[in-house]
C-alpha positions in Angstrom: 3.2 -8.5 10.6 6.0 -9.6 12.9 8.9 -11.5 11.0 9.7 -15.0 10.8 12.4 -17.4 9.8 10.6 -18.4 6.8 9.7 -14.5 5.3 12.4 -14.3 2.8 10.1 -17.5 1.0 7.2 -14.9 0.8 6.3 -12.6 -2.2 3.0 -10.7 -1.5 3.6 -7.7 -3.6 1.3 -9.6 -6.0 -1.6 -9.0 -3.2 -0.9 -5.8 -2.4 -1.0 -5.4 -6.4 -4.3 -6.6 -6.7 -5.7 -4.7 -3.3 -4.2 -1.6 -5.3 -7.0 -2.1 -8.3 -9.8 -1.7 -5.4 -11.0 1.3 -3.7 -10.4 0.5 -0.2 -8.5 2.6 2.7 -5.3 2.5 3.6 -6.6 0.9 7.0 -9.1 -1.6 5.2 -5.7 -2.5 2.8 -3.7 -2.6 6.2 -6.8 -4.8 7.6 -6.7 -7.5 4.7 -3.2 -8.0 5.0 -2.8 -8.8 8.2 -5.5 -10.9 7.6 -4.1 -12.9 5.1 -0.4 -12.9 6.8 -2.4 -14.8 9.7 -3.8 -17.5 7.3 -0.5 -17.6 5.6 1.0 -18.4 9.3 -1.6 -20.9 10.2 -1.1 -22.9 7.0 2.6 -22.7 6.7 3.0 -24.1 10.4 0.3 -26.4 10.2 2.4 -27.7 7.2 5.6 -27.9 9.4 3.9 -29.8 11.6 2.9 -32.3 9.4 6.1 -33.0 8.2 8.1 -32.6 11.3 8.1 -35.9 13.2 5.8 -35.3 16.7 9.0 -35.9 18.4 10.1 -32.7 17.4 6.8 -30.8 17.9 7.6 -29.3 21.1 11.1 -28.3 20.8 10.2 -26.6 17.3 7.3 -24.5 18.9 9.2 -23.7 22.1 12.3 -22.5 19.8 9.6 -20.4 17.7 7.7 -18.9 20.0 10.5 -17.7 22.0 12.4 -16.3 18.5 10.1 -16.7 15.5 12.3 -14.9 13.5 15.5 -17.2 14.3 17.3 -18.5 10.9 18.2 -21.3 12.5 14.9 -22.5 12.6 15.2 -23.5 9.2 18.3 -25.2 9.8 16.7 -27.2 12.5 13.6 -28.2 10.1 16.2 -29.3 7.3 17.6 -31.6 9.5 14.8 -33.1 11.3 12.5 -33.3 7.9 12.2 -35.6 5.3 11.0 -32.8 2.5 12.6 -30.1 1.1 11.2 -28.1 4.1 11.8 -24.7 1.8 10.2 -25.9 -1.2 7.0 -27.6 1.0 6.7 -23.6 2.5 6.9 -21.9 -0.5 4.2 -23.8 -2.4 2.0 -23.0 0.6 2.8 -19.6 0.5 1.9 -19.5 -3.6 -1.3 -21.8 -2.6 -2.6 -19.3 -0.1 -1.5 -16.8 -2.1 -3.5 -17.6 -5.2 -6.8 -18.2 -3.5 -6.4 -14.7 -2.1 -5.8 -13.0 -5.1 -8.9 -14.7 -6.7 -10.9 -14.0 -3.3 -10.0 -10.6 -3.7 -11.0 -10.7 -7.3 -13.7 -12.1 -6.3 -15.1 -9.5 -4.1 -14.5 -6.2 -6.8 -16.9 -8.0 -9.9 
């Protein structure tokens, strides 16, 4: 799980909780959260996008692939957003969050 400019919005000791109450490996643990960091990624930046005005696409994705854990990516979303950029990452991170938990749930009944 490499870090990003948006990781001190995301809590996943809940998950890791939760995988705790199952009898899996350490690998199969290690498996499932990389697995739900990368849909965490994918929705959060799919959610940038769709506030960020296309204008800004490119310069956004160029700055974060090159650094994706640069603070001042935030910075640059806060001032080329019309949301509170912050609050619109963390309800995705709690959104994806929840389904995973119950997913997870899911799987031990």
């Amino acid at each position: 799980m490499n870090k990003v400019f948006y990781d001190h919005l995301i809590i996943i000791e809940e998950i890791e909780f939760t995988l705790a109450t199952h009898q899996i490996t350490k690998e199969e643990c290690k498996e499932i959260l990389h697995l739900i960091d990368r849909t965490m990624h994918s929705e959060i930046l799919s959610n940038i996008l769709k506030h960020l005005p296309h204008a800004h696409h490119e310069e956004f994705l160029t700055r974060f692939h090159g650094a994706p854990h640069d603070k001042s990516l935030m910075s640059f979303l806060k001032d080329h957003t019309m949301v509170d950029i912050e609050k619109e990452i963390l309800g995705v991170a709690n959104r994806v969050k929840k389904t995973m938990i119950k997913e997870i749930e899911r799987a031990k009944e």
